[in-house]
C-alpha positions in Angstrom: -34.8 137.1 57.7 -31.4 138.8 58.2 -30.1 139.6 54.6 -26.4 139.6 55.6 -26.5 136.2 57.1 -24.4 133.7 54.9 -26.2 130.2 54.2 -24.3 127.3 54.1 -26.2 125.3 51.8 -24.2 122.2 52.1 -24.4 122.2 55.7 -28.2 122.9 55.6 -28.4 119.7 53.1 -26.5 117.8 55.6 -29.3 114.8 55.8 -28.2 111.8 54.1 -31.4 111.3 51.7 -29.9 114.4 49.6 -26.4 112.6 49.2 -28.2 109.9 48.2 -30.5 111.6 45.6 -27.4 113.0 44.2 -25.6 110.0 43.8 -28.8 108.2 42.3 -28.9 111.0 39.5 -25.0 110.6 38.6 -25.6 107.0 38.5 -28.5 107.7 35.9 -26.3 110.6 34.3 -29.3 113.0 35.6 -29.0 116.7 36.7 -31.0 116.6 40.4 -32.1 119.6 42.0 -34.0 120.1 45.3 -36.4 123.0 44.7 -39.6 125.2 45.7 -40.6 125.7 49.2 -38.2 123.3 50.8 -35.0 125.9 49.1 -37.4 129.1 50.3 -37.9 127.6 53.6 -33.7 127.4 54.0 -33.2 130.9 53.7 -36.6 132.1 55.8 -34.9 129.5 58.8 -38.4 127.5 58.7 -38.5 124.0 59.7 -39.9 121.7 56.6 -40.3 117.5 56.6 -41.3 117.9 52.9 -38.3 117.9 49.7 -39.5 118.2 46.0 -36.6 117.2 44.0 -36.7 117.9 40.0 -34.8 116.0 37.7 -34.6 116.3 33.7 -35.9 113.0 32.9 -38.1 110.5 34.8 -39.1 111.6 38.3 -39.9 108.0 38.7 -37.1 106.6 38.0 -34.8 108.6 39.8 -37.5 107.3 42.9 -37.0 104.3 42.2 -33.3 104.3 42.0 -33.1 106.3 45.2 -35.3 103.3 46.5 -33.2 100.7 45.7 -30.0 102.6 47.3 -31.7 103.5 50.4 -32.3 99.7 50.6 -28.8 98.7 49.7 -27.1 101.0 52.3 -30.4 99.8 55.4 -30.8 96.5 53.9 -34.9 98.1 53.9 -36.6 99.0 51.2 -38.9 102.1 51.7 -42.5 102.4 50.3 -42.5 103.7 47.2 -45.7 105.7 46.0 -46.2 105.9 42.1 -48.1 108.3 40.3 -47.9 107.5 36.4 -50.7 109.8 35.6 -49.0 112.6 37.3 -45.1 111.5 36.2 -44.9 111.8 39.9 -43.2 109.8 42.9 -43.1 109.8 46.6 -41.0 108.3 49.6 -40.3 108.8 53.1 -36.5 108.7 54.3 -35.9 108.9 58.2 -38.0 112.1 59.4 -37.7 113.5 55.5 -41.0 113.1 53.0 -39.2 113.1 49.5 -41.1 113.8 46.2 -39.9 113.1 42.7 -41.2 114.6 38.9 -39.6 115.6 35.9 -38.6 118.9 35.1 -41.4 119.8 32.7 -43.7 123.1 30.9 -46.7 123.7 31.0 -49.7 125.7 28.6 -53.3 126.3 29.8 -56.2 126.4 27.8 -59.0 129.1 28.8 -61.6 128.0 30.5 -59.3 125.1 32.3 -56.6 125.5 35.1 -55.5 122.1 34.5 -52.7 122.2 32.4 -51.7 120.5 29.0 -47.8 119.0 30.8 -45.2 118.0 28.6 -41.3 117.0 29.0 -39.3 120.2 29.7 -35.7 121.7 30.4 -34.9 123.0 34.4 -35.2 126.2 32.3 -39.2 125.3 31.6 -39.6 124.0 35.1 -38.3 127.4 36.7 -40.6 129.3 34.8 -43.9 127.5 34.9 -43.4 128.7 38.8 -45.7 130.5 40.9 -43.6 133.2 42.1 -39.6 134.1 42.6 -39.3 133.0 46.2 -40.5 129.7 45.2 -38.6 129.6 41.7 -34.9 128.8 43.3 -33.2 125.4 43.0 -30.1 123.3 44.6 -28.0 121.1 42.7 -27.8 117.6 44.8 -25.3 116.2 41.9 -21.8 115.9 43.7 -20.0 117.7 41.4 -22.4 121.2 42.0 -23.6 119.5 45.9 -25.1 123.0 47.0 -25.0 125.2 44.5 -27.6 127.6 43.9 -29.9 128.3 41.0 -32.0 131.8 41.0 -32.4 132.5 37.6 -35.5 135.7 38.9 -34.1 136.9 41.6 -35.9 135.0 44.5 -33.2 135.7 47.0 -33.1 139.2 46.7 -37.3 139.0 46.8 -37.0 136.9 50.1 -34.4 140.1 51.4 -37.2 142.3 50.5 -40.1 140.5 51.6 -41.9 140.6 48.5 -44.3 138.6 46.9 -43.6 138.5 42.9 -44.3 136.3 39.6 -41.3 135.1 37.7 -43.0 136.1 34.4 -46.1 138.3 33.2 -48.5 137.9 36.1 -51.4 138.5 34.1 -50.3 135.4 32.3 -49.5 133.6 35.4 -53.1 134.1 37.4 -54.8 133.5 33.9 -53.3 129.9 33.5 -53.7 129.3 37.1 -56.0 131.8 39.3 -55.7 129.5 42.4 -52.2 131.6 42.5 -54.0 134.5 43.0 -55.2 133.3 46.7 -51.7 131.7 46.9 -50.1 135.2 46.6 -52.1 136.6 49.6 -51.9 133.4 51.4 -48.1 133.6 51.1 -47.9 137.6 51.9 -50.5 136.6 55.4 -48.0 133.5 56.3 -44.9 135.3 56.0 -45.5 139.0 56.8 -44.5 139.8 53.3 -45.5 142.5 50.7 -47.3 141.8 47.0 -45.1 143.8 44.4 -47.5 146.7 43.1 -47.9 145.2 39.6 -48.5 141.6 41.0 -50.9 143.0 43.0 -52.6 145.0 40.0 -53.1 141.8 37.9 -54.5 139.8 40.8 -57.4 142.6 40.5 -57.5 142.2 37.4 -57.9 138.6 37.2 -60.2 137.8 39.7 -63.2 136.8 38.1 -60.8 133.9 37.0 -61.3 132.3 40.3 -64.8 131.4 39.5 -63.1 128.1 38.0 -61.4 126.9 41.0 -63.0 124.4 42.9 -63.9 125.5 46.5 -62.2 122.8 47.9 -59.1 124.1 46.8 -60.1 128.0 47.4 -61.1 126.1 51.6 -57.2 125.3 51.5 -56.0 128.6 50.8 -58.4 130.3 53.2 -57.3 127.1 56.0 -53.9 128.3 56.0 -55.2 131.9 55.8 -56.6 131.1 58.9 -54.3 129.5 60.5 -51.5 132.5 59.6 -50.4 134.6 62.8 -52.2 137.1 61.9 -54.8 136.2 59.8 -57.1 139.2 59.2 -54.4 140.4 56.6 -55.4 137.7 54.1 -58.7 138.9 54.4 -57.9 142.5 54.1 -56.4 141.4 50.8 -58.8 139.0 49.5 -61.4 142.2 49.8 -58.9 144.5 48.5 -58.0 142.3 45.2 -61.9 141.9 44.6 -61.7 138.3 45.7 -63.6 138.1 48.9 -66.9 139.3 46.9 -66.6 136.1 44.8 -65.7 133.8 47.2 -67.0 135.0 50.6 -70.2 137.4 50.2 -71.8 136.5 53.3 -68.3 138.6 54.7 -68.3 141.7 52.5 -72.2 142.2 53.3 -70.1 143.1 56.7 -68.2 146.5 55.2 -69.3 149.7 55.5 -71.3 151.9 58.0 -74.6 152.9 57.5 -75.7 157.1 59.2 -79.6 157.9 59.4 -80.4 160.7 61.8 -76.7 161.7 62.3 -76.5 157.8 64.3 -74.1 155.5 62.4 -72.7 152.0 63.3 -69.3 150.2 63.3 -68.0 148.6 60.5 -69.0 145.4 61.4 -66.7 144.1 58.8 -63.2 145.7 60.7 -64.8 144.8 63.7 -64.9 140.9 62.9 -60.9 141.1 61.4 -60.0 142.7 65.0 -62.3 139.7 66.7 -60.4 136.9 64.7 -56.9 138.9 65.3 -58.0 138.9 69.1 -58.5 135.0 68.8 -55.4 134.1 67.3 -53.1 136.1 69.4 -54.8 133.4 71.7 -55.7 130.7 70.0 -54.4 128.2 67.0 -57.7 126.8 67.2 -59.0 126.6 63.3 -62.3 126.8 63.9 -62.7 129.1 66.8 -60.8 131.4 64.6 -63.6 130.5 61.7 -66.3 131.1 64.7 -64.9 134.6 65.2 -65.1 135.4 61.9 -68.7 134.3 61.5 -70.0 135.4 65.0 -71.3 138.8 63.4 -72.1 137.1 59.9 -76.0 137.8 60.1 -75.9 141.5 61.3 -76.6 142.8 57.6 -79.7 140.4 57.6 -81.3 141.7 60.8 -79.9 145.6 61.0 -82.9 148.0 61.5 -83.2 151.7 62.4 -85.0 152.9 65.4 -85.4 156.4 66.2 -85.2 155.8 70.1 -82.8 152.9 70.1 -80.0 153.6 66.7 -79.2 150.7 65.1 -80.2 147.3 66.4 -79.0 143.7 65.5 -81.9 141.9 67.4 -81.4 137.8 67.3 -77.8 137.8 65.2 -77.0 135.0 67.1 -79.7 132.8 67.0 -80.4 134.0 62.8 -76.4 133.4 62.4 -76.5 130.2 63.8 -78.8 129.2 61.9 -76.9 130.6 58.5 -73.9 128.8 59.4 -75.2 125.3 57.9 -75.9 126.9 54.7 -72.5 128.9 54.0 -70.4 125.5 55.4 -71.9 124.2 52.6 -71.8 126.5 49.8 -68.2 126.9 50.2 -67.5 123.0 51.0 -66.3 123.3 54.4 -67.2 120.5 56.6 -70.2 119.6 57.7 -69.6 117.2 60.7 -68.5 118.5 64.2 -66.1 121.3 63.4 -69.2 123.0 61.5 -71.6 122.1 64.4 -69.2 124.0 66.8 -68.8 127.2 64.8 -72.6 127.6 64.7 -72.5 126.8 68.8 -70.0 129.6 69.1 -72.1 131.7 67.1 -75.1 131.7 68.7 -74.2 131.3 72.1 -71.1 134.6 71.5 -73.8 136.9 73.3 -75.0 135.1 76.2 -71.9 135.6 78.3 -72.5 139.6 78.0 -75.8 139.2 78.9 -75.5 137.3 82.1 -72.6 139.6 83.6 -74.6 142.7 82.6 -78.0 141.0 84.3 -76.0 140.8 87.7 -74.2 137.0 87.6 -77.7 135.4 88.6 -76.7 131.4 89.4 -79.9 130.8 87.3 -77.9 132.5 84.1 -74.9 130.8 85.0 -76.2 127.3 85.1 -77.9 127.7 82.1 -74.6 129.2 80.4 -72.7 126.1 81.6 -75.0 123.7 80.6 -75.5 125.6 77.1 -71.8 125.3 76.5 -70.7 122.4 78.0 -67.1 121.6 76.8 -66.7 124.3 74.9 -67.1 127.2 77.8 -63.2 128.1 77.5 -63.9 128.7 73.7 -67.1 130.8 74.2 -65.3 132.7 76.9 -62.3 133.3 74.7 -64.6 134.6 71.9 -66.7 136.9 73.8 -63.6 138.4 75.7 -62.1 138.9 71.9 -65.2 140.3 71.0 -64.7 143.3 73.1 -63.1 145.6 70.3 -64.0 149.2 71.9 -61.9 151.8 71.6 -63.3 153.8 74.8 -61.1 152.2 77.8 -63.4 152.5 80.7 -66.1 150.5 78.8 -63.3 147.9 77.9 -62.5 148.0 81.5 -65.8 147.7 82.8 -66.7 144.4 80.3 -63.5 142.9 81.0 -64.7 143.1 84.7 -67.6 141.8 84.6 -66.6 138.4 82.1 -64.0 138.3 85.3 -67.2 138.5 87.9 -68.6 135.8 85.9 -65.4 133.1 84.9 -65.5 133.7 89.2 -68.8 132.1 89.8 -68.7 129.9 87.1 -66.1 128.0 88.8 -67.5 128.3 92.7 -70.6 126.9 90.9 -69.0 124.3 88.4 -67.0 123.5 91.6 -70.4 122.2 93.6 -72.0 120.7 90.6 -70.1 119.6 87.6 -72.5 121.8 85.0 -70.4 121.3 81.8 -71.5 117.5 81.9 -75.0 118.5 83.0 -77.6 116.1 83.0 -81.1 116.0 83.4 -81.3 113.5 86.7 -84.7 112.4 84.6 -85.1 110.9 81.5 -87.0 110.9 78.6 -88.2 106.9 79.0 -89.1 107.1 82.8 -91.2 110.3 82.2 -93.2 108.4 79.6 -93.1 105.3 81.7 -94.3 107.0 84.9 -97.0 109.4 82.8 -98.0 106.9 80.5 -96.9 109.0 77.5 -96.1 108.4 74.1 -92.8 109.9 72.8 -94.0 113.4 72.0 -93.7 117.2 72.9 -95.0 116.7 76.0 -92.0 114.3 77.1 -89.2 117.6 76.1 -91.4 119.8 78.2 -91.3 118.0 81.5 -87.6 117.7 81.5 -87.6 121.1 80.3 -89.9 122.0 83.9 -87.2 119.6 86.0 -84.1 121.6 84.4 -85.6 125.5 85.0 -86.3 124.5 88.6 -82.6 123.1 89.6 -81.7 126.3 87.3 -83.3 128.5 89.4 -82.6 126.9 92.9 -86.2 125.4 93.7 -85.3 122.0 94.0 -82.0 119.9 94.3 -80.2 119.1 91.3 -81.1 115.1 92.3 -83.5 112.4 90.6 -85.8 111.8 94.0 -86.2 115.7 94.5 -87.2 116.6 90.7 -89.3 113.1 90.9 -91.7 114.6 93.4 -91.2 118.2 92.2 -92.9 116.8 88.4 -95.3 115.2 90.3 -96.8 117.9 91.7 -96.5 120.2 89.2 -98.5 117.5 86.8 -100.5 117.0 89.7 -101.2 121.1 90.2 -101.9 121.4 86.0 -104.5 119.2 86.2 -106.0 120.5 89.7 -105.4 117.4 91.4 -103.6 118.8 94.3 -102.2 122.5 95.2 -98.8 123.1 94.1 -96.5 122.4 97.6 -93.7 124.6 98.6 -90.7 122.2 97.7 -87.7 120.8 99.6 -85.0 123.6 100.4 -82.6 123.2 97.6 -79.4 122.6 98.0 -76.9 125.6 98.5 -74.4 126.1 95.8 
């Protein structure tokens, strides 16, 4: 933000639905103020559809008088949303999403964060605030169009790109300690600094978040995720004594281990520069989730061996299985998104292994096949993966991923792999063997797939047809095994 730019606030209000909010208040003999992160959002120069307006009085009725005068003036009447439980309102004007409430105070009880609400002054409303850059207000009313209210200082907090609480913080992330995540989630959006003492009582407080749901702790940690650089807010979240409460599957990650005078990475720094290496690529969510994860089961499986060092034998395949269980623990969804992560997980090792084995077509196939749609993904992820700090090593694994995205397409380019299928399925195998569905079915068309894999036979139905036959045949000493048909050349 440049601190010596002037803001025009009248010009930046220049959409019609705040002219019309103000004139809707003086018609009620209201005071109107736009306010929170729409006012923030003017002086950072970010874009924003959404408006919370506060008035002293009804919230709903000021909606529904803005209602009626956006239909007088477009001879439409927008939807109106009511919330009576909530003394909240909602409507949409042109490309603008406008909320309505009351100006109002709050108190908390102990054990709650939902808090006892009653009527307040703009006074009240201002203070019941997370924190100063969010505590600032405009005046819609015509007679103060534009004027500014920053009764803590929020402006000169935005100049210094600081994070800070209007009042006590320890009161603050007492009554609500999902402010505690919003305070790092802000300082990880924006590039912006907690104040010292904020900071302190977030420490302090942190059990607190014990009482927040996880579905509202997943939306912090979303837009976390979804930050520019997100391994900040995670940094944090460890550093406040959060991440051990909500996440400690990750901080099982920190630390290195020394026996013999052999140590390991920190597996935990090593993951934040993964998910940093995926964003600077990626907005994808949940590859950016996968990154974070990929290394999740290393504590579980980490063993000494006095020829070897450390080992992480099967991280994958054990993390892929663990990711099931922590998607739901925390509440994160279980359909597709979840189902991905875990592929990404246990498939982040495979593309390593088939450059360092020499590129065989067999690997390659299989890779394909394994990943499917999602090889751009898995290739992203194991190219972020390579973290080393010794540049011949870098350069060497970025060579070979190179080798191997090479004769993935020459190969993906004769056969379409992603869409593999087996040219033989499940029914005619039982029809043709006269088999029940059983184990024996997923082991013939696992035969059928290693030999197109591996170049024995043509990937067509006749070929592995007769190639099944006489490897059925051969098992039960029918007939010798026959050299098959010259596959065909890739």
């Amino acid at each position: 933000m440049d601190t010596n730019k002037e803001i025009n606030l009248k010009e930046r209000l220049s959409a019609p639905a705040f002219r019309i909010v103000g004139e809707a208040a003086d018609s009620l003999g209201r005071e109107a103020y736009v306010v929170g992160g729409y006012v923030r959002d003017i002086f950072l120069d970010r874009k924003s559809k959404d408006v919370d307006f506060v008035t002293v009085g009804s919230g709903i009725e000021l909606a529904r008088r803005v209602a009626d005068m956006i239909a007088s003036h477009s001879g439409r009447k927008p939807h109106l949303a009511v919330y009576a439980n909530y003394g909240t309102a909602q409507l949409r004007h042109r490309d603008l999403e406008l909320e309505f409430v009351g100006a109002r105070k709050e108190s908390y009880h102990r054990e709650s964060r939902n808090p006892i609400v009653e009527d307040g002054t703009l006074d009240d409303d201002m203070r019941r605030r997370d924190f100063t850059i969010n505590a600032m207000a405009i005046c819609v009313n015509a007679d103060r169009f534009g004027q500014l209210l920053d009764p803590f200082g929020g402006l000169d907090d935005l100049h210094r790109r600081t994070i800070r609480t209007p009042l006590d913080p320890d009161v603050t992330f007492s009554d609500d300690p999902l402010r505690m995540m919003r305070a790092i989630r802000f300082a990880t959006q924006l590039g912006f600094y907690i104040a010292p003492d904020t900071f302190e009582a977030i420490k302090r407080n942190a059990e607190r978040i014990r009482i927040i749901t996880k579905e509202r702790i997943n939306d912090e940690l979303g837009k976390i995720m979804r930050s520019p650089r997100p391994s900040t807010g995670f940094r944090l979240l460890d550093m406040a004594g959060l991440l051990e409460i909500i996440f400690p599957e990750l901080c099982a990650l920190k630390g290195v281990e020394t026996q013999e005078g052999r140590g390991h990475k920190d597996n935990f720094l090593h993951t934040l520069k993964v998910l940093d290496n995926v964003a600077e690529k990626s907005d994808d969510e949940w590859l950016r989730w996968a990154a974070l994860l990929h290394d999740i089961a290393k504590p579980v499986v980490k063993r000494y061996d006095k020829r070897l060092g450390w080992t992480f034998h099967n991280h994958n395949f054990i993390g892929e299985k663990m990711i099931p269980r922590i998607f739901g623990r925390m509440k994160l969804p279980m359909n597709e998104k979840m189902k991905f992560v875990a592929k990404m997980v246990g498939l982040h090792m495979r593309p390593q292994s088939v450059a360092d084995s020499g590129v065989s077509d067999s690997g390659v196939r299989r890779l394909i096949t394994d990943a499917g749609n999602d090889l751009d993904s898995l290739m992203l992820l194991c190219e972020a993966d390579i973290t080393s700090k010794i540049p011949e090593k870098v350069k060497r694994q970025l060579a070979g991923f190179a080798r191997l995205r090479q004769r993935m397409d020459e190969i993906n380019a004769a056969d379409d792999y992603r869409n593999w299928k087996n040219p033989v399925n499940g029914n005619e195998i039982m029809e043709r063997y006269g088999l029940p569905p059983c184990q024996k079915v997923a082991e013939y068309k696992e035969i059928i797939k290693e030999a197109i894999f591996e170049g024995e036979i043509p990937n067509e139905h006749d070929a592995a047809i007769e190639y099944l036959d006489r490897r059925i045949a051969a098992e039960k000493g029918d007939a010798p095994q026959q050299e098959p048909k010259e596959a065909k050349r890739l």
